[in-house]
N, C-alpha and C positions, 0 to 999 in steps of 0.2 A: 514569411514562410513558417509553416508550424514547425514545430521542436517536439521533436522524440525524446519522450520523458526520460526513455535510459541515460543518452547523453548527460542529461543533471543529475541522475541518480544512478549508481553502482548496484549491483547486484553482488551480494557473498551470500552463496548459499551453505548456510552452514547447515541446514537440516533439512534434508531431501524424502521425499515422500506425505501420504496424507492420507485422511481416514473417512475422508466428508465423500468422496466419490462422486461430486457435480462430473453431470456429463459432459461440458463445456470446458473441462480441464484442460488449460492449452499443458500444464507442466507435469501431469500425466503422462501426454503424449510425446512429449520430449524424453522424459525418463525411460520410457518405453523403445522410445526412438535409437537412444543412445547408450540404451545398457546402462545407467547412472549406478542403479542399485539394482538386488534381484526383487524386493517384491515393493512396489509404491506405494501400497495400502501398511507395511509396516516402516514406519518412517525413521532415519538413520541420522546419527549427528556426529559430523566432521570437525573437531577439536582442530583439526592442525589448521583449517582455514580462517582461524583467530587470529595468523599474527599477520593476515591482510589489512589488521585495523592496524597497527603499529606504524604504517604512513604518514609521516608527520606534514605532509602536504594536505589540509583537511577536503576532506568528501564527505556526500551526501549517499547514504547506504541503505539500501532496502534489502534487508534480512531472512526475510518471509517470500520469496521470491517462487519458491521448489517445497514450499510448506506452510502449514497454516500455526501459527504463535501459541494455538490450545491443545496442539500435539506437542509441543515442545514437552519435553519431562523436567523436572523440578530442576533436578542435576545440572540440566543444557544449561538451562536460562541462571542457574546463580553463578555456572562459569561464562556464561558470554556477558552478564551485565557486569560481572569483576572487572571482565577486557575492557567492555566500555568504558566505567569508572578511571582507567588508566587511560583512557584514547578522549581525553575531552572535546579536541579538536572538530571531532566529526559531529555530524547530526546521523541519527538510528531509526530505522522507520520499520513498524513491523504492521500485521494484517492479519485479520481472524475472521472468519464467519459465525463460530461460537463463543462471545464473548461473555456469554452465562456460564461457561464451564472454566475459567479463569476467575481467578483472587490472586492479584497480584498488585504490588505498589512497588515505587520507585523514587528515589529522591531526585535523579539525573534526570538536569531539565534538557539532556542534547536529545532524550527520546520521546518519539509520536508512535502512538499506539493508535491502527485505525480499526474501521470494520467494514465489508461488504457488503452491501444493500444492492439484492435484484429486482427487490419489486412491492409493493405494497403492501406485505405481507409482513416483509423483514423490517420495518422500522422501528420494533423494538429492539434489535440490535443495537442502534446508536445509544438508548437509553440503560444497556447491557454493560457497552461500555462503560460510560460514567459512573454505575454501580461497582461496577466489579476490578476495572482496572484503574488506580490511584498512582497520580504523579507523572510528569512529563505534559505531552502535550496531547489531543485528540483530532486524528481524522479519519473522512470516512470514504470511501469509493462506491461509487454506483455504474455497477460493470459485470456482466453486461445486465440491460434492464429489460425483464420479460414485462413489462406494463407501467403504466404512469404511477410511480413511489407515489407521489401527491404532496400534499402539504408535511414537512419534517421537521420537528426538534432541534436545530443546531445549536443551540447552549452551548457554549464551551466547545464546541467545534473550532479548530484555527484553521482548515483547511477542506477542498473536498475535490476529488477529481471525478470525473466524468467520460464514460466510453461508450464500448458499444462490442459482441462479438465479435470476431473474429476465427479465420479459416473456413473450411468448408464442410460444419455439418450440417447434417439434413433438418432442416427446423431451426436455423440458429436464431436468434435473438435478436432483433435491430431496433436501436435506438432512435426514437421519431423525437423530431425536431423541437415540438412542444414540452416531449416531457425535460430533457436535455439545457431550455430558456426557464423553462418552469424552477427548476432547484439551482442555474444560476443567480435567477435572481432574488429566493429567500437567501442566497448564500449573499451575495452583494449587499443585499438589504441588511443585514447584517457586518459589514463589514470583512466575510470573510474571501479569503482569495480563492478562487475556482481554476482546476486545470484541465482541459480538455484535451483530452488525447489525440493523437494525430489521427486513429482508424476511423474519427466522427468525421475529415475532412469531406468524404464522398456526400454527409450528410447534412453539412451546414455551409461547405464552401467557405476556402479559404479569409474574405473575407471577414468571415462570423468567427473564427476559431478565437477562445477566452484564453491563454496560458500564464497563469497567475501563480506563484510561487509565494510561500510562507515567508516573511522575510530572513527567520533563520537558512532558512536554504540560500535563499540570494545574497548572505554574508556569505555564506561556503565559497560559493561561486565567484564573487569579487577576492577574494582570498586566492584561490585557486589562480586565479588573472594574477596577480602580485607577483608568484612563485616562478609563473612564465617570463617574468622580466627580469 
């Protein structure tokens, strides 16, 4: 049965909102939904949901969840990598679509800095990355994919997940099968482990689904089993 990424990864959103305005924004729409903050386009950052890292049960945390890591202001991020720095325990996962407007380094090997790749277009992105954000580890999501990415870079990639739209706008996005095998297996080729997310089921059928974990993440998780006993 496929695995729902949340399940292995946490969500804290410590900064809510975003500036980039993809129409596909499911965390828009939730913000909107729910009253989170009054404006989405000016993005707001929650200090007090720091000391969810102080869990000494370690988890696997995706940070960027309700925001993109290039809206982050200078201020957020030297108080949240502080918290990190004391919370070694976990692994830190964040996500950017402008990873050229970022200069940032890090010594703290518990953080993956990825970036989003929709299409053929944005594969400078990946190489955005490696220029511009220094330290920790690198991965990349391709989600949702308006066309075949094609042939990519993964240097120093340790990870890459894989999806596809979701909900019901008009013109959404869907993931064909080819391109989906297509960047498994440069990633495989490579050595690296690939996750496909559960909303590609309808499109590859259970059998075919990849879900492949970093093996820092799959320490967390045997860790996590330990604590239960």
């Amino acid at each position: 049965m496929a695995v729902c990424i949340k399940s292995l990864i946490q969500n804290i959103n410590l900064v809510i909102g975003c500036t980039i305005g993809c129409s596909y924004c499911y965390a828009r729409n939730n913000v909107t939904r729910f009253h989170m903050i009054p404006d989405f386009e000016t993005p707001e950052y929650f200090p007090q949901k720091l000391r969810l890292m102080e869990k000494d049960r370690p988890q696997n945390f995706f940070l960027t969840g309700m925001s993109d890591f290039s809206g982050w202001k200078p201020e957020w991020r030297d108080e949240v990598f502080e918290k990190i720095a004391q919370n070694p325990q976990h692994q830190y996962l964040f996500l950017t679509k402008r990873p050229e407007q970022i200069h940032f380094s890090t010594a703290l090997d518990n953080t993956w800095f990825g970036v989003t790749v929709t299409s053929s277009k944005e594969r400078g992105r990946i190489q955005a990355l490696r220029d511009n954000i220094h330290g920790g580890h690198y991965h990349v999501t391709f989600e949702p994919m308006f066309d075949d990415v094609g042939e990519v870079n993964l240097s120093g990639i340790e990870w890459i997940v894989i999806g596809t739209e979701t909900g019901r706008r008009k013109g959404r996005a869907i993931s064909k099968q080819e391109w989906v095998w297509s960047l498994t297996e440069q990633a495989h080729a490579l050595g690296i482990p690939v996750f496909m997310k559960e909303d590609l089921l309808p499109i590859l059928g259970e059998e075919n689904m990849v879900q492949e974990l970093p093996q820092a993440f799959c320490q967390v998780l045997e860790e996590q089993k330990a604590w239960r006993k």
